[in-house]
N, C-alpha and C positions, 0 to 999 in steps of 0.2 A: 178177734178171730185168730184163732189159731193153725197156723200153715205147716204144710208137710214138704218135706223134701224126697223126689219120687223115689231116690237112694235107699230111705231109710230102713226100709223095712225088706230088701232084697232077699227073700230065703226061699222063693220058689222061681222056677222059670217054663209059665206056662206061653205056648205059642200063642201071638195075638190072634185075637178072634174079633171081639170090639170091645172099646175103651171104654164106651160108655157105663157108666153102673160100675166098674172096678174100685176097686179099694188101691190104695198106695201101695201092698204089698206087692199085689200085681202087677202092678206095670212100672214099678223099679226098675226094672229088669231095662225097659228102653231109654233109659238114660240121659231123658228131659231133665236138664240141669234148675229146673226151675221151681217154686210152688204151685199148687194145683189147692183150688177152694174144694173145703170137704162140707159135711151139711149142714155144721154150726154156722156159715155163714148166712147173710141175711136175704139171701137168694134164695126164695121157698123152693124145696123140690128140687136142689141139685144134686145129682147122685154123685158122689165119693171120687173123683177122678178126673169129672167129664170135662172142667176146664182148665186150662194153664195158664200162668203168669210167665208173658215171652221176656226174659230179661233183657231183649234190642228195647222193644217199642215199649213194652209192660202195659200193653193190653192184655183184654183175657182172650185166650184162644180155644176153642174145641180142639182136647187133648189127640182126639180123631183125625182132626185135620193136618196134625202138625206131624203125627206117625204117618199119614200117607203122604206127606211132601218130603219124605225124608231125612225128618226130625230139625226141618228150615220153616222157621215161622212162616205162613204166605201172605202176614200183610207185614213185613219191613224183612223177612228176607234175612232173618237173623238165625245164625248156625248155632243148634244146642248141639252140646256134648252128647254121645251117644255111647252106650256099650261096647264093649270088643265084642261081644259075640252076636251084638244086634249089627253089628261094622260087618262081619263076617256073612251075616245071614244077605247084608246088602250086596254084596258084589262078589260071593261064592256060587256057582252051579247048586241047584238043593242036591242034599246029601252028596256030599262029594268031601265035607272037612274029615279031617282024620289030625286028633291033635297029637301032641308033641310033649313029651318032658311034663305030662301029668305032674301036681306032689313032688315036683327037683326040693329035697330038702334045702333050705337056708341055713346059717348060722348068724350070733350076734359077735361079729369081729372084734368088735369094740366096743364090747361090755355097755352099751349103751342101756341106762335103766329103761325098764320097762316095755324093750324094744320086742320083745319076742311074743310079751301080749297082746301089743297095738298090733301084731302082722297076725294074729291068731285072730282078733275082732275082726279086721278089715277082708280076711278069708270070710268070714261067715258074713257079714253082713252084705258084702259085694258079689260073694260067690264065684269071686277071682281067687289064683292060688298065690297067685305075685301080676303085677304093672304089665305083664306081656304076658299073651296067647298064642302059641307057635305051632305048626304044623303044617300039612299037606292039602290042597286041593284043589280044583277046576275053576276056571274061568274064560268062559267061551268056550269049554271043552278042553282049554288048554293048561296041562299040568303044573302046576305052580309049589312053591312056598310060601307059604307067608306067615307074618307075623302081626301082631296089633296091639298097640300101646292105649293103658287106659287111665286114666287119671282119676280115678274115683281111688284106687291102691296107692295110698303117702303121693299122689299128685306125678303118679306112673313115674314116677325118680328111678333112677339105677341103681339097686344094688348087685352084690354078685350074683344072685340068682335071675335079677335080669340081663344080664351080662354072658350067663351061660346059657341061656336057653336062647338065646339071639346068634351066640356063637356054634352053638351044635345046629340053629337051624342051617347058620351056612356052611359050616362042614359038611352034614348031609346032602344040603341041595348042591355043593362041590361034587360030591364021590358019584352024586347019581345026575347030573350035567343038567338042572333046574334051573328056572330061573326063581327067585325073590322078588317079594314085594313086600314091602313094612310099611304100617302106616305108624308116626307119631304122633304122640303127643309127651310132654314131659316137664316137669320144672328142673331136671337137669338131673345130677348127681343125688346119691342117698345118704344125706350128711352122717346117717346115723351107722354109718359103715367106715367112715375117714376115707384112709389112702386106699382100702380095699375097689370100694365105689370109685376111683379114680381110674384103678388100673382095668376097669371094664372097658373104658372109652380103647385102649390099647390093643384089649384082647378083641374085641368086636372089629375093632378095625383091617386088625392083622387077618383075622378070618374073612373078611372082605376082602383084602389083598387076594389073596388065593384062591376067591372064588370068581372075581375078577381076571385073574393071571389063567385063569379054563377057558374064560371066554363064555364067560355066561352071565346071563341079562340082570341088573339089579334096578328095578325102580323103587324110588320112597315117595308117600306121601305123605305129606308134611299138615299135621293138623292144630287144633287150638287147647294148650300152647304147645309151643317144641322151643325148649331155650334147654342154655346150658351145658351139659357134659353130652350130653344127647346131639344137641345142633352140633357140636365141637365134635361129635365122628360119627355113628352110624348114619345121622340124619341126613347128613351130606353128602354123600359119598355116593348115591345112584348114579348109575348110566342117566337113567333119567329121572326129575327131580319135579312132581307136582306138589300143588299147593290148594287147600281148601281157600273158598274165597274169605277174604279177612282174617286168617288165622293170624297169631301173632307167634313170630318166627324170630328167635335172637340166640345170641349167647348169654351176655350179660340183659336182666331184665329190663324195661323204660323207665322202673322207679329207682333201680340202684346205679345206672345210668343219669337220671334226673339229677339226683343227688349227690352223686361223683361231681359231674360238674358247672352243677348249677343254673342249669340253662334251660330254656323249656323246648321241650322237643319240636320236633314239627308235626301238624297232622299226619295219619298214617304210619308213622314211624315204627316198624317193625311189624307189618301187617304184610300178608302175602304179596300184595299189590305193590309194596313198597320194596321188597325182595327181589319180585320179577322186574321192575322197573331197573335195578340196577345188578341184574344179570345173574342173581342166583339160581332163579326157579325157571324152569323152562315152560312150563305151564300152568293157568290156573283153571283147575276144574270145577265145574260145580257138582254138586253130589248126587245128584240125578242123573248126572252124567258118566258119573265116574267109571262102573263096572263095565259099559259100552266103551269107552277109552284104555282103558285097560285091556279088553277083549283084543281091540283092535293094533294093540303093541304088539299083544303077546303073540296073537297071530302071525303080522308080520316078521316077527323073530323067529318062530316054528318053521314059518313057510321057505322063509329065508336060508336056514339048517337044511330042511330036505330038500330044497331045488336039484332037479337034474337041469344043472343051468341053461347049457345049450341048446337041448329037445325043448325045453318050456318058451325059450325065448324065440328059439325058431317057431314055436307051434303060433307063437303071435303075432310074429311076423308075417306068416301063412296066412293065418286068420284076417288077420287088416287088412289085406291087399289081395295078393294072388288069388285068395279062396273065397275072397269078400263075394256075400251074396247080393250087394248094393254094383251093379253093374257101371252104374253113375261113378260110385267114389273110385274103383277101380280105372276109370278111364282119366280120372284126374290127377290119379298117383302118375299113370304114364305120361300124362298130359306135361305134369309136372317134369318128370326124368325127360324128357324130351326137350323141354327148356333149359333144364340147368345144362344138357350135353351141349345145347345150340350154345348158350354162355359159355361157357367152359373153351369152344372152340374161337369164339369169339377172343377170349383173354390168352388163350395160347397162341393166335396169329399176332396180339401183341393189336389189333385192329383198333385204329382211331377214329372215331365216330362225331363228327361236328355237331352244333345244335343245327347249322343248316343242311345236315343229311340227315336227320336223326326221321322225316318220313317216310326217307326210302330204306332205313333199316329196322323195319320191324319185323317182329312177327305176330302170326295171329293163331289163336289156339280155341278150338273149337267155336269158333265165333264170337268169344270173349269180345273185350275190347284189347287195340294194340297197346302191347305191353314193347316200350323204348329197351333196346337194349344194352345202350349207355350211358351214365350220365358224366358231367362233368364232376372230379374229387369234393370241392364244393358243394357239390347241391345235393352229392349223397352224405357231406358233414350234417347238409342244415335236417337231413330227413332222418338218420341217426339222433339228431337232437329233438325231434321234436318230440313236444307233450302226449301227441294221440298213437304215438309208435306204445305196443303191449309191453309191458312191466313183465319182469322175472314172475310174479306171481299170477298172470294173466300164462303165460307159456306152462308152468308149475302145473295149473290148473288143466289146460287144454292136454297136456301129454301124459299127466300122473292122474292116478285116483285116491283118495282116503290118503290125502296130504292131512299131517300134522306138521304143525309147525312148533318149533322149539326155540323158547328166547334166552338170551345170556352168554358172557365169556366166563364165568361163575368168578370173576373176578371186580370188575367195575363196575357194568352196567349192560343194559339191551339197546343195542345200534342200529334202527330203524331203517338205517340206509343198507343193513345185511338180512337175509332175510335166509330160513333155511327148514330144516326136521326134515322126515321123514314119507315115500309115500310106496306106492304100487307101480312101475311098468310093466303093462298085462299083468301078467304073475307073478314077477319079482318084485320084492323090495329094493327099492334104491333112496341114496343121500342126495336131496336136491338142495343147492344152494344159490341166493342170487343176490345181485346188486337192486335193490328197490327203489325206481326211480318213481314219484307222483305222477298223477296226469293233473290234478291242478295247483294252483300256489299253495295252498292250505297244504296239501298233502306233499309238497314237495320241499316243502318247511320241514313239516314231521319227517320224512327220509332226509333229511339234509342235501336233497338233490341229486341224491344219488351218492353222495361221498362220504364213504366212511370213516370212525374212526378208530383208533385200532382196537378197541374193543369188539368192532364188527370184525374185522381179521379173525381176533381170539373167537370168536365165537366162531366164526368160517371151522376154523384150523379144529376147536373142538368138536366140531360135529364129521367133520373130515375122519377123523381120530376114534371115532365110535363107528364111522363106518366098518373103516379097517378093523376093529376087534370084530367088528359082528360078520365079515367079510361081502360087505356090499358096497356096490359101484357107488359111485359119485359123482353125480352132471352139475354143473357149474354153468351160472347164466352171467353173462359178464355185460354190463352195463353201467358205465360209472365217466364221467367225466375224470376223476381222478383221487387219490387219496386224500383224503383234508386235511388241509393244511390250516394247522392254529396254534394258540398257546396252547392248548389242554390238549391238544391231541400232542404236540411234542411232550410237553409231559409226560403224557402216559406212553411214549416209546414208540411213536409211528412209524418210523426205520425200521426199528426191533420188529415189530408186529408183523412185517410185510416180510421181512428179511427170514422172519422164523417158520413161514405160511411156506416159502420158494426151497428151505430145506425141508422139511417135513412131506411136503408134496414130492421133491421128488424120490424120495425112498419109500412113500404110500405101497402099499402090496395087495393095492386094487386096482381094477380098470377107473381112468378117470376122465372124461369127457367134458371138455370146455365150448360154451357155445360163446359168440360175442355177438349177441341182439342187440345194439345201441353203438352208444360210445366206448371205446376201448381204451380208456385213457392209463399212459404211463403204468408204474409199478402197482399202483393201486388197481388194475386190470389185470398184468401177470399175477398176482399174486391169488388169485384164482382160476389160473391157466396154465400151471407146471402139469400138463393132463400128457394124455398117451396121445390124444387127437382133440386139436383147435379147429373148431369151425366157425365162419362167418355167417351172420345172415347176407343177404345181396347189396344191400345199404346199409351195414355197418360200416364202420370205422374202427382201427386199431395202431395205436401211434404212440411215439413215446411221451409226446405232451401235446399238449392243443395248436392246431395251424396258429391263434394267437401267438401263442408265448415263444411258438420257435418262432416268428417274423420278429417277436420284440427285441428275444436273445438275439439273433446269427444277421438280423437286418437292421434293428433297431427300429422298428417300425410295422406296430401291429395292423395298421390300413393293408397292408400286404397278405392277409391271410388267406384271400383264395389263393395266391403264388404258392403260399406257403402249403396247402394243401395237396398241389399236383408235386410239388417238390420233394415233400416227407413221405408218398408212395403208402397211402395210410389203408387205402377203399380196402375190401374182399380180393376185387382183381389182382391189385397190384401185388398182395401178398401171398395169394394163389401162388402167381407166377416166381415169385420171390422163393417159394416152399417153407415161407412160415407158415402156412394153413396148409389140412387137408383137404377141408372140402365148402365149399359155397353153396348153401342154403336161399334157393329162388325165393323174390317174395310175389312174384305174380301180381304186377308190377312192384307195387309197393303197401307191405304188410299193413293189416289195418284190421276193425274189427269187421268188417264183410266179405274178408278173403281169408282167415286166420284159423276158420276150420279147415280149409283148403290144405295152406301150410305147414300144418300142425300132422295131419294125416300125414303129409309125405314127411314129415321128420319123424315120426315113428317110426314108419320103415327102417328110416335109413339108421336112427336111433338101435335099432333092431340087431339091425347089419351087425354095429358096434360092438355089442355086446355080445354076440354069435363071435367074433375075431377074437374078442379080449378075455371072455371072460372063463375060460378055460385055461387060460394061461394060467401058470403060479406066479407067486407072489415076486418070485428072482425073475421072472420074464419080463412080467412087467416094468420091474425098476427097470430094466436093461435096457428095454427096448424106449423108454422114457428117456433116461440118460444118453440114449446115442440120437433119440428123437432131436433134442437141445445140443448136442457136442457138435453137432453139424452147423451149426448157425455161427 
């Protein structure tokens, strides 16, 4: 039996309508990498098309089924190559493309034989003019660039003609303040060009420097394959960095790799999975998803740009509370502000509270149960520690919307114990960041307990760092017994890491809000609290090392750690009064998940507040007011 490749015969591009009964010329065009049985085989009665060989599982598939899953086989889930312009028709608004750089003439730099032929076949047969497709259009309504790498053209390589029409697109999308999006794919450089194909990686990059230095948004998505002169600069280089699942993402390829140095790889070994794992790729999307995740960046970047910051922020603040038509939740906000003032006056009398007075000092709030209103430094450590207190990503949830999360220090690795991306307050975009502690052993293995290492820093520090270009705020959840301490985290510069987090943050030229929901532990705490305003929850903690370790150090003697607890002045109160905090976060009695809508609601508000003060401010205010926040202490 003789097999076709759906490539082969690409000279027309009709819109799909159905697979069934088409011939190979036709549905070329979508970009099933694979064979399809035509009617010599011994299958009576199969029309020309109707089925595919999936090269994951190498079953036959209905050609049908595999075009409405989005060219992902649906029994093993295996990703075919698809078209740049069937890529396009996926995740562009209909009609809304408008291309780019039509017929850019090439030349053969380097006399390479019979170089000008194979690019003359590979137009006609493909109906590509070169390895990229560049232009203008919509996504979610929102104005874009983009470009798209194909690998069916010499295996989408760089030559200079794909080098220039990557670099005019972001010229262009510089002069007129767009954002970009490229997807690749590539085996790397276009050997048949020499040093020419070399110095595209240079020029592409440099035109990404400056569309960059505008402050405007670049994501890439990274697809199967992206190695080589490609991975080594445009590929890398987005603000933000997705990855189709299992693409395989390198410089050097697994086999010249292999062979270099003799060893056998490990599974996954340069598969998207294996990228994000160790902190390249911030996300990995699947293709069904993609144009919906896209949508929802590009929005928040749009939305981000037009804010009338103040009026939107106040209008949310209004909205929650004062104008709230739930007369319930409104009476819980005050409910709430009535407690924290009764605390509040409590910790500025300095008032000491026994466990054998603690019945006659309560209060009671609308018939609640009584909420204690002191405890001892101890027993707000052990409630700070414990497992059922809400995770940074339980608060994330409860006060953000249309959270993405984003992994990596594009350096090492992704550090479980830092957790961060992107979401919505009310109507702004904001950078949320947090220490991710488990709520059980399993999962508190996987966050390492909460402690990170300095890969989660870096990763902290770079999403900090895209705030400030995109100019959005940045709330910080601080929960961490303390930075880790180990071999491999000294290695990789755990000092460094924390040390580099404490300058960068305080020259940030955004508003930056520190919560400490947990334990506050040592550097590995400040180092996501160089903020304009530090707040407490009521039962946190905030100290320079553990009531242990200072009874070990200064007593020799860690049985001493409740002394050690009222001695270090660690609680919300103590540093209230201290004026290392702003402000102290009620948890009514004590946070939990049947009081957490409760608390959530009033830290909006007050969330609110913050941003109504700060974020008007420019960018020299805030340093200022940052720096003299700290010079006081």
């Amino acid at each position: 039996m003789k097999m076709k490749n759906l490539f082969q015969k690409n000279k027309e591009r009709k819109r799909y309508v159905t697979l069934g009964g088409q011939n190979s010329a036709q549905l070329s065009r979508f970009g099933l990498n694979d064979d399809i049985m035509d009617n010599s085989s011994n299958i009576p009665n199969v029309p020309d098309g109707l089925f595919t060989k999936c090269s994951g599982c190498h079953e036959m598939v209905l050609t049908e089924d595999i075009y409405f899953n989005h060219f992902v086989c649906p029994k093993c889930g295996h990703y075919h190559k698809i078209h740049a312009r069937e890529r396009m028709d996926m995740v562009l608004d209909a009609d809304t493309f408008e291309e780019w750089d039509v017929d850019l003439e090439g030349s053969n730099p380097c006399d390479y034989e019979g170089y000008e032929e194979k690019i003359q076949r590979l137009k006609e047969r493909t109906g590509l003019d070169e390895a990229v497709i560049t232009g203008s259009g919509k996504i979610g309504g929102n104005q874009i660039v983009i470009g798209v790498c194909d690998t069916q053209f010499l295996m989408g390589s760089m030559g200079h003609v794909v080098g220039e029409k990557i670099t005019r697109a972001f010229e262009r999308a510089t002069k007129e303040g767009l954002p970009v999006i490229l997807f690749t794919c590539s085996g790397g450089a276009r050997m048949q060009e020499g040093m020419v194909s070399l110095m595209q990686m240079a020029k592409t990059s440099a035109a990404i420097k400056r569309h960059d230095e505008a402050g405007n948004l670049y994501v890439t998505v990274l697809t199967d394959p992206t190695t080589g002169g490609v991975t080594a600069s445009f590929a890398m280089l987005g603000d933000i960095i997705f990855a189709e699942p299992g693409a395989l993402i390198g410089f050097a390829g697994p086999r010249v790799i292999k062979q270099t140095i003799g060893q056998e790889l490990p599974e996954g070994f340069q598969r998207a999975e294996f990228l994000q794992e160790h902190g390249f790729v911030d996300k990995i999307v699947e293709r069904k998803d993609l144009k919906a995740t896209l949508s929802q960046i590009l929005t928040m970047h749009r939305v981000g740009l037009e804010l009338n910051s103040a009026s939107e922020v106040m209008s949310y603040s209004v909205n929650q509370a004062e104008s709230a038509k739930d007369e319930y939740r409104y009476q819980l906000i005050e409910q709430m502000r009535r407690y924290e003032s009764y605390l509040n006056d409590i910790y500025a009398k300095k008032i000491d509270i026994g466990v054998e007075d603690q019945a006659e000092k309560q209060i009671e709030i609308k018939g609640k149960s009584p909420i204690l209103a002191d405890l001892k430094p101890w027993d707000r450590v052990q409630i700070a520690r414990s497992n059922s207190r809400p995770t940074a990503m339980d608060y994330i949830n409860r006060l953000t919307k249309d959270f993405i999360e984003f992994h990596g220090d594009r350096s090492f690795g992704d550090d479980g114990a830092m957790i961060g991306g992107i979401a919505m307050f009310g109507k702004m975009p904001v950078t949320v960041i947090g220490q991710q502690k488990g709520t059980s052993t399993k999962e508190n293995i996987l966050r390492n307990f909460g402690m990170p290492y300095p890969e989660g820093y870096r990763k902290a520090l770079r999403l900090m760092k895209q705030a400030e270009k995109f100019h959005r705020p940045i709330i910080t959840f601080v929960d961490t017994p303390g930075a880790f301490c180990g071999i491999g985290a000294e290695e990789r510069g755990q000092g460094e890491a924390i040390a580099k987090n404490l300058f960068e943050m305080a020259g940030m030229t955004v508003p930056i809000l520190s919560i400490v929901t947990g334990e506050g532990g040592s550097g590995g705490a400040l180092a996501l609290a160089v903020a304009n305003e530090v707040w407490m929850m009521e039962n946190s903690t905030y100290s320079v090392l553990s009531p242990e370790g200072f009874a070990s150090i200064l007593w020799k003697d860690s049985s001493k750690a409740k002394d050690a607890a009222t001695q270090m002045r660690m609680t919300a109160a103590d540093l209230k009064e201290l004026g290392m905090i702003e402000r102290i976060i009620p948890e009514f009695p004590v946070i939990s998940e049947d009081n957490m809508n409760r608390v959530t609601l009033y830290m909006k508000r007050k969330i609110a507040g913050f941003l109504i003060r700060y974020m008007d401010m420019d960018g020299q205010e805030l340093t200022k007011q940052r720096y003299e926040r700290f010079r006081k202490f």
